[in-house]
C-alpha positions as CSV (number, residue, x, y, z in Angstrom):
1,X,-4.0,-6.9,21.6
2,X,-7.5,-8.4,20.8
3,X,-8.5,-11.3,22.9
4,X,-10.0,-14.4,20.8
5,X,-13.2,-13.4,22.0
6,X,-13.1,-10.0,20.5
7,X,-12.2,-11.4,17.1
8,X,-14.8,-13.9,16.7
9,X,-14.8,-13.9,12.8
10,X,-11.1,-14.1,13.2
11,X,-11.3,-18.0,11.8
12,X,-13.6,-17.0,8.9
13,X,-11.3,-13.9,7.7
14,X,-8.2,-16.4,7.8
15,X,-10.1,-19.2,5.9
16,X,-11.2,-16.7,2.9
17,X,-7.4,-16.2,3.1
18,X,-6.4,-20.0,2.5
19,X,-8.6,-19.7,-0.7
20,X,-6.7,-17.3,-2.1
21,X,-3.2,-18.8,-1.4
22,X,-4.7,-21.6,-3.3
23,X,-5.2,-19.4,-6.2
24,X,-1.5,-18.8,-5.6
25,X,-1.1,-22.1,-5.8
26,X,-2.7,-22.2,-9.7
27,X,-0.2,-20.2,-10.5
28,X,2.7,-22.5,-9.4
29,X,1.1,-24.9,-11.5
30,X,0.7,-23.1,-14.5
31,X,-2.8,-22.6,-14.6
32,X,-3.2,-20.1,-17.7
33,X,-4.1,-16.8,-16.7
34,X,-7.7,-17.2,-18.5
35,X,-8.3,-20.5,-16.5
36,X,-7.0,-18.7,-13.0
37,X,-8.9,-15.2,-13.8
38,X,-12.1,-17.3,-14.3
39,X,-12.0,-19.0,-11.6
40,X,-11.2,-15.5,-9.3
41,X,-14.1,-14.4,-10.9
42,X,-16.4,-16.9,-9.9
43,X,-16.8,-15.6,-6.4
44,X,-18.5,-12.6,-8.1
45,X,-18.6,-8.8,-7.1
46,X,-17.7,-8.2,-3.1
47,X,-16.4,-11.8,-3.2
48,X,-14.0,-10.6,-0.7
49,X,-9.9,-11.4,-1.5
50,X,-10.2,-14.7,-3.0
51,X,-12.0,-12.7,-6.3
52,X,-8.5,-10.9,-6.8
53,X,-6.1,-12.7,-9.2
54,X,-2.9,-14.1,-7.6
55,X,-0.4,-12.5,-7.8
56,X,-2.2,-9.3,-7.8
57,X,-0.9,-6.3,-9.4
58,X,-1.7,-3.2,-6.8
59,X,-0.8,0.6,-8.1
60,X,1.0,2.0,-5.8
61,X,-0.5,5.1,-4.8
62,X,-2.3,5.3,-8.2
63,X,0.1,4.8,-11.4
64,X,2.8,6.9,-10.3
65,X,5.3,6.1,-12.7
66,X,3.5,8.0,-14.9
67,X,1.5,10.5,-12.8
68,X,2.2,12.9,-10.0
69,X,1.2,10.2,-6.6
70,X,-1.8,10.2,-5.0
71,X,-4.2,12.1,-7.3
72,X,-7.3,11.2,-9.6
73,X,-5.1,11.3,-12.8
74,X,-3.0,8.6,-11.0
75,X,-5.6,6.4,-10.0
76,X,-7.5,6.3,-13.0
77,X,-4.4,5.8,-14.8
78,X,-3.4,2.7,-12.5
79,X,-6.9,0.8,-13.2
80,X,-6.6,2.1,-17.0
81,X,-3.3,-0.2,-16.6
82,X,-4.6,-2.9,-15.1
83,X,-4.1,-3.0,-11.1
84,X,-6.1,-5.1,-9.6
85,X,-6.0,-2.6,-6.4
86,X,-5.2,1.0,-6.7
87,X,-3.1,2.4,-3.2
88,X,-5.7,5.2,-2.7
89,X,-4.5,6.7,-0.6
90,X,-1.6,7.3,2.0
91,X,-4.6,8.8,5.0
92,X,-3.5,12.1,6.8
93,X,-5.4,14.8,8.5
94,X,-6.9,18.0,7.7
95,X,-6.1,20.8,10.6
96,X,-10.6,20.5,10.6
97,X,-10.2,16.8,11.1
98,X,-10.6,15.5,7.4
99,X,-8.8,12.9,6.0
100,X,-6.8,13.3,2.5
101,X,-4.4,11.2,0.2
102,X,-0.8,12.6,0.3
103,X,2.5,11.0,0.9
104,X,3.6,12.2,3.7
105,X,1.8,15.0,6.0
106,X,5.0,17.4,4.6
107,X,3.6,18.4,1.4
108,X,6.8,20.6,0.2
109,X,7.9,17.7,-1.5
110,X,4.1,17.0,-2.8
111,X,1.8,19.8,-3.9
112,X,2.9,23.7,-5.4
113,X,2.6,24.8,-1.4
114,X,6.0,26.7,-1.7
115,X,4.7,28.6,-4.5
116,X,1.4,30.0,-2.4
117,X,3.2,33.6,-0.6
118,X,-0.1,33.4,2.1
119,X,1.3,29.8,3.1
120,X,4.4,31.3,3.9
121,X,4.3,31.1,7.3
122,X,3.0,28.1,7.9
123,X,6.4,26.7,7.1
124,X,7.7,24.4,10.1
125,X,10.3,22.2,11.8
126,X,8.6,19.5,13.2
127,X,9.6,16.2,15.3
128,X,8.1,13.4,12.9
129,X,8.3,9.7,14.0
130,X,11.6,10.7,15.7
131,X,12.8,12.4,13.0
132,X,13.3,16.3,12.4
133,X,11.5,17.5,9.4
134,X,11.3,21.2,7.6
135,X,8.1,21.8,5.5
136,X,4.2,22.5,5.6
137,X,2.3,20.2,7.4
138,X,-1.5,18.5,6.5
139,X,-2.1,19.2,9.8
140,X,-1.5,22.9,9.8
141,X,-4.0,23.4,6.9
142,X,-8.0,23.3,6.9
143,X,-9.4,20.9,4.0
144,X,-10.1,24.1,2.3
145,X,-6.9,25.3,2.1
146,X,-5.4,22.3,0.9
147,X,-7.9,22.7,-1.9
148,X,-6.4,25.7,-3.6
149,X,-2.9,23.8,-4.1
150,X,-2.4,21.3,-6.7
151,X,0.2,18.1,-6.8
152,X,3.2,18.0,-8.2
153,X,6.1,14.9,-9.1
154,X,7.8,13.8,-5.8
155,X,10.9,12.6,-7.2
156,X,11.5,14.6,-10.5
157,X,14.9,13.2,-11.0
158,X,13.8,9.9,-11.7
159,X,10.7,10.8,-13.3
160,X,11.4,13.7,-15.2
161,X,8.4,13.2,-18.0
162,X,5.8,13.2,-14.9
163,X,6.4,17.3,-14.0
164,X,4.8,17.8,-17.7
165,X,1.7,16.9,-15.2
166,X,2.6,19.0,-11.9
167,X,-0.8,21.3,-11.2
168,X,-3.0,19.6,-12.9
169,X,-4.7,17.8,-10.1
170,X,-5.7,18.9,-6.5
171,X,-5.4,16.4,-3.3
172,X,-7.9,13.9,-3.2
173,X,-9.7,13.1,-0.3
174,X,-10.6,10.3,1.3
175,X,-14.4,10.2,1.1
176,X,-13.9,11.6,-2.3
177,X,-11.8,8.0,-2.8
178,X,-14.4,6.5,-1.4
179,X,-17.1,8.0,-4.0
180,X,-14.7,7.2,-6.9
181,X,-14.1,3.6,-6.6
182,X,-17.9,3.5,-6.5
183,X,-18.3,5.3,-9.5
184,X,-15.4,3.2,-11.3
185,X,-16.8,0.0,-10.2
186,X,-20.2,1.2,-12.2
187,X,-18.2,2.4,-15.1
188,X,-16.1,-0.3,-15.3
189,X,-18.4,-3.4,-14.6
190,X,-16.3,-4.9,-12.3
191,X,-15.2,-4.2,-8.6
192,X,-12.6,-1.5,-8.1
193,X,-10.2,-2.5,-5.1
194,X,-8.3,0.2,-2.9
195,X,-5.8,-0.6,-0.2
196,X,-5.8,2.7,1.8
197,X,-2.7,3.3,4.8
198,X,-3.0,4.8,8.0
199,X,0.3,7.3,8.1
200,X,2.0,8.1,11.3
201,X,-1.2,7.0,13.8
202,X,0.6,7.8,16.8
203,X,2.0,10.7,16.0
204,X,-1.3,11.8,14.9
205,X,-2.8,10.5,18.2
206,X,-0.6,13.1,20.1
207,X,-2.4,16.0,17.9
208,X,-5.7,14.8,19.2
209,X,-6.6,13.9,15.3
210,X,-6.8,10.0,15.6
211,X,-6.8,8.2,12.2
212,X,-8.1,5.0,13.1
213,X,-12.0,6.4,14.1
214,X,-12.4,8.6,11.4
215,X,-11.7,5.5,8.5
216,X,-13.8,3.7,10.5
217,X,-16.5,6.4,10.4
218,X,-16.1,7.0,6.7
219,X,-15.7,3.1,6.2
220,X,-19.3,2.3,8.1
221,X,-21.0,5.9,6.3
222,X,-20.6,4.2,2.8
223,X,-21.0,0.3,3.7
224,X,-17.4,-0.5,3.2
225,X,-16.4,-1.7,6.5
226,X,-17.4,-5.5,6.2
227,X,-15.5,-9.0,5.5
228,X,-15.5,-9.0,1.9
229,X,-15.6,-5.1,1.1
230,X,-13.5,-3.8,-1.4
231,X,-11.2,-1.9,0.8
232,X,-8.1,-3.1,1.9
233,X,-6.5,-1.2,4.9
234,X,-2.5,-1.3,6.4
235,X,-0.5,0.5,8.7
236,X,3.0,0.3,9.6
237,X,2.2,0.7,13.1
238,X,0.6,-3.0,14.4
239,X,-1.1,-1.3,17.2
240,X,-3.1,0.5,14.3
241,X,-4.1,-2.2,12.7
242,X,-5.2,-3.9,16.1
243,X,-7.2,-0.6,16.8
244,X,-8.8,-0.8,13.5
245,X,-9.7,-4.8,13.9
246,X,-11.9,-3.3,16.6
247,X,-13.6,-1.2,14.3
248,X,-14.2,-2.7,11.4
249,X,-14.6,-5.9,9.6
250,X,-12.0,-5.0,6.5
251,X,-9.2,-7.3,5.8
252,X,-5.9,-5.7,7.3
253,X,-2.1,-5.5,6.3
254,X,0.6,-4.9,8.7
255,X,3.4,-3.1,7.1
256,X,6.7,-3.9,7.3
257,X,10.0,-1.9,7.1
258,X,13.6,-3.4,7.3
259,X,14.3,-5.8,9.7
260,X,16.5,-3.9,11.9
261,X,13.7,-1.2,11.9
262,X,11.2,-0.9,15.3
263,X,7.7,0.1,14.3
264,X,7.3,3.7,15.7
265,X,4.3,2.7,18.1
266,X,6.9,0.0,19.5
267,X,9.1,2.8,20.4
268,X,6.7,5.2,21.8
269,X,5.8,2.5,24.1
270,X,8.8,1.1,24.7
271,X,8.3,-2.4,23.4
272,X,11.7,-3.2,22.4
273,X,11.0,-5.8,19.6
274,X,12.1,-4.6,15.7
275,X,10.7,-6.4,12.5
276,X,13.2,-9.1,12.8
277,X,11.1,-9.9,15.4
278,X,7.6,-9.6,13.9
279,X,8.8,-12.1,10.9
280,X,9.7,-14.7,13.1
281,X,7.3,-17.7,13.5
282,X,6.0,-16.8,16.4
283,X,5.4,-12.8,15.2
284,X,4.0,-13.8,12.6
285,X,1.2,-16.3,14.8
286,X,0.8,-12.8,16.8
287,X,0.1,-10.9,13.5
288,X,-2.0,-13.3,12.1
289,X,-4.3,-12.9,15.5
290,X,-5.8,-9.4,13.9
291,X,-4.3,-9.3,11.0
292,X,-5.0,-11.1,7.3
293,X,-1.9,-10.4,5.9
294,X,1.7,-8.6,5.4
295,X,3.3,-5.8,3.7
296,X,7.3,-6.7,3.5
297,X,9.8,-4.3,2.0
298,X,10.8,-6.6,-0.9
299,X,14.1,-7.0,1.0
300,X,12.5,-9.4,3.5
301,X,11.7,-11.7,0.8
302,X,15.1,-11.3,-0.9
303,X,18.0,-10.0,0.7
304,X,20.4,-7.9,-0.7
305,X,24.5,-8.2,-1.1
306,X,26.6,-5.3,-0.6
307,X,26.5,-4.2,-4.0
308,X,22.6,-4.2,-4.2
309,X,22.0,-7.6,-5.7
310,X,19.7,-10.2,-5.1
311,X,21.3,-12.8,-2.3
312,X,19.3,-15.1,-0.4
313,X,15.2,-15.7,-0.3
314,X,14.7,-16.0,3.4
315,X,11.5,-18.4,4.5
316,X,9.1,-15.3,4.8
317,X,6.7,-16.1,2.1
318,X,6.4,-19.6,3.6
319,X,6.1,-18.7,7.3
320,X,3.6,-16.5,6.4
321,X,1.8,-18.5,4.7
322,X,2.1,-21.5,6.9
323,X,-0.2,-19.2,9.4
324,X,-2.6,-18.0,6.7
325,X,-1.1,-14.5,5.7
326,X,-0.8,-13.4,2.4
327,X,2.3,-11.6,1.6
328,X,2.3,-8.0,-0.8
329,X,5.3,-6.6,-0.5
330,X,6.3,-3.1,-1.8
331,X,7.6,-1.5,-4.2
332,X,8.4,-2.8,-8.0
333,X,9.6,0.5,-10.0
334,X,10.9,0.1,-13.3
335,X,13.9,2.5,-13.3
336,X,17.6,1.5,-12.7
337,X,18.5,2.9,-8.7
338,X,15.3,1.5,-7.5
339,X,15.8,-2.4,-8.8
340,X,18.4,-5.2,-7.9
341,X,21.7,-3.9,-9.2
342,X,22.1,-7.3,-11.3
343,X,18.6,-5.6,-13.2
344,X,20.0,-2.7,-14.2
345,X,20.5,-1.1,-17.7
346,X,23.5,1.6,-18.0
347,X,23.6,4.4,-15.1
348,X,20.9,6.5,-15.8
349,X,18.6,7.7,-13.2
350,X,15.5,7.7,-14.5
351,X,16.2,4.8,-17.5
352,X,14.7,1.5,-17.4
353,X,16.3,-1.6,-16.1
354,X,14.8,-5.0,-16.8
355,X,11.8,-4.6,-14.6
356,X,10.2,-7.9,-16.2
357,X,13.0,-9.9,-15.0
358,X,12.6,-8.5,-11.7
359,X,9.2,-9.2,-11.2
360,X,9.7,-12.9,-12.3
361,X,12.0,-13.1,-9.9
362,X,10.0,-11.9,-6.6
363,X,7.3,-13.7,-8.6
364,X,8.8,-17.0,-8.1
365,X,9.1,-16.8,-4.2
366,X,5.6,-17.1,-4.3
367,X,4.4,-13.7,-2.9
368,X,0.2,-13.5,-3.3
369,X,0.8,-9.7,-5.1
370,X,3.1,-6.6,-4.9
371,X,2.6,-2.7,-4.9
372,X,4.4,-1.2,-8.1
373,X,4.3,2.1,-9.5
374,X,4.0,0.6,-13.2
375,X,0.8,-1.5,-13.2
376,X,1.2,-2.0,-16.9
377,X,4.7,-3.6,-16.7
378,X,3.5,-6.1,-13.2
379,X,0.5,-7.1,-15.3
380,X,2.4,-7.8,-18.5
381,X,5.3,-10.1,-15.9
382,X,2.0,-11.5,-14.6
383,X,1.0,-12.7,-17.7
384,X,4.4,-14.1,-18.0
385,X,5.1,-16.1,-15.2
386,X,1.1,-17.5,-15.1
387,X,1.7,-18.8,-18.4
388,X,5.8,-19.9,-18.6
């Protein structure tokens, strides 16, 4: 935990964070969207969060409703939509210490891997967070050799149209990100936000291939470690995100799973709290201490009946708020088994439910953004419920 002292421009981070629920606020009063985007923009390029429209629409790890996850064709598709911040990427380690964009660290479920006969034997049964997992591991691989495979569609039965895509695209990495949202953010004219994740940190700890040092590293090498850089950064481990408040100036997101989850950090250390915990009051005060904000599963916004329908909104958004953290949960999708059973169209797996009505929904809880995998649809709800 970071003493006061150590987080000296703890007050400042917080206050550029009170400006941008007030943009929230805009919203609330039906500011139109040209009215509220002009006055985002006014804080110009590098203006930190408060120049990011509220609610903002971030692509989760690219547009990946339409594209194999965490690739180039993804990201540029999610800024081609619209997204206000592109999730690039989920951070794992290289074998030779790089850091790339996948998923997970198992990559069978990922990239073409099981199609490569010299990989073969670098298939393996790890322990994972706890959890026993078959596959072929980032870690097991040099940066080079995860160059020769190419991505493919994680979850082909609800996105069947994405495989047309699978090969195209090899695994990003992170400096490569890095060197990208630069590149964008001339092409473009306007700032390109991403909202990288530090995956597994303890586990990765134990391997002697720390994540936290080498964003930092990468972060400082391109001037993208400050207050009001473009670069959003969130763990689901807190202790992360306290290690990387040492580090670097950034604004940070702690992650949050369901509430009867324990972060995995808590359990390697045996602190026995769960999220319930976190979201309380007086978590939430703690969070806010090294931390600008929080990424709820959508769950902890909304809970959920036994059928899968929307029941009650719990006081989260307000709570966070009331101790200046914004609040983008995860993850809007537009087809039927991943949205509120009372938003679903027919039975099929990978048809569309009504997404829009959805997002108007979590919308109206006042949330400052969400991750979705369909930047298009979030921007068009946007629109929507700026202007109703």
């Amino acid at each position: 935990m970071g003493s006061q002292d150590e987080h000296t421009d703890g007050t400042g981070r917080r206050a550029l964070l009170g400006a941008a629920m007030f943009g929230a606020g805009g919203a609330v009063l039906g500011l139109s969207g040209t009215a509220r985007a002009a006055t985002a923009g006014s804080a110009g390029h590098g203006g930190g969060l408060t120049s990011l429209p509220v609610p903002t629409i971030i692509g989760h790890r690219g547009a990946s409703g339409y594209r194999p996850e965490h690739t180039f064709g993804s990201y540029q598709l999610a800024l081609d939509l619209g997204a206000d911040i592109v999730e690039a990427g989920d951070l794992v380690p290289t074998r030779d210490g790089h850091l790339v964009c996948r998923h997970e660290p198992e990559i069978g479920g990922t990239t073409d891997v099981a199609d490569h006969k010299e990989f073969a034997d670098r298939r393996r049964t790890k322990v994972l967070d706890g959890v026993s997992t078959t596959g072929w591991f980032t870690e097991d691989f040099t940066l080079a050799e995860l160059k020769t495979l190419r991505a493919i569609e994680r979850i082909p039965a609800n996105r069947p149209h994405n495989t047309l895509y699978n090969g195209r695209w090899e695994i990003p990495t992170f400096e490569e990100v890095l060197k990208w949202q630069d590149e964008q953010t001339r092409r473009r004219g306007k700032q390109v936000w991403i909202y990288p994740e530090t995956k597994h940190p303890t586990y990765f700890r134990g391997l002697g291939l720390g994540l936290e040092e080498r964003v930092a590293k990468l972060l400082h090498k391109h001037g993208k470690a400050r207050r009001n850089s473009p670069v959003i950064l969130q763990s689901f481990e807190p202790t992360s995100i306290q290690r990387l408040n040492k580090l670097v100036d950034n604004p940070l997101v702690v992650l949050l799973s369901a509430a009867n989850t324990r972060p995995w950090d808590f359990v390697a250390t045996g602190d026995p709290r769960t999220v319930a915990d976190l979201i309380t009051p007086k978590g939430l005060r703690e969070i806010a201490g090294y931390a600008q904000g929080i990424g709820p599963t959508l769950d902890l916004v909304i809970t959920k009946k036994a059928d899968g329908s929307l029941d009650k909104e719990t006081t989260l958004v307000a709570d966070a708020h009331k101790v200046g953290l914004i609040l983008h949960p995860y993850t809007m999708r537009n087809e039927n088994p991943f949205l509120p059973a009372e938003y679903r169209k027919g039975t099929d797996a990978d048809a569309y439910g009504d997404a829009f009505g959805a997002f108007k929904r979590y919308f109206a809880t006042g949330i400052d953004g969400v991750f979705t995998d369909n930047a298009d649809t979030g921007v068009l709800a946007r629109e929507d419920f700026v202007n109703g």
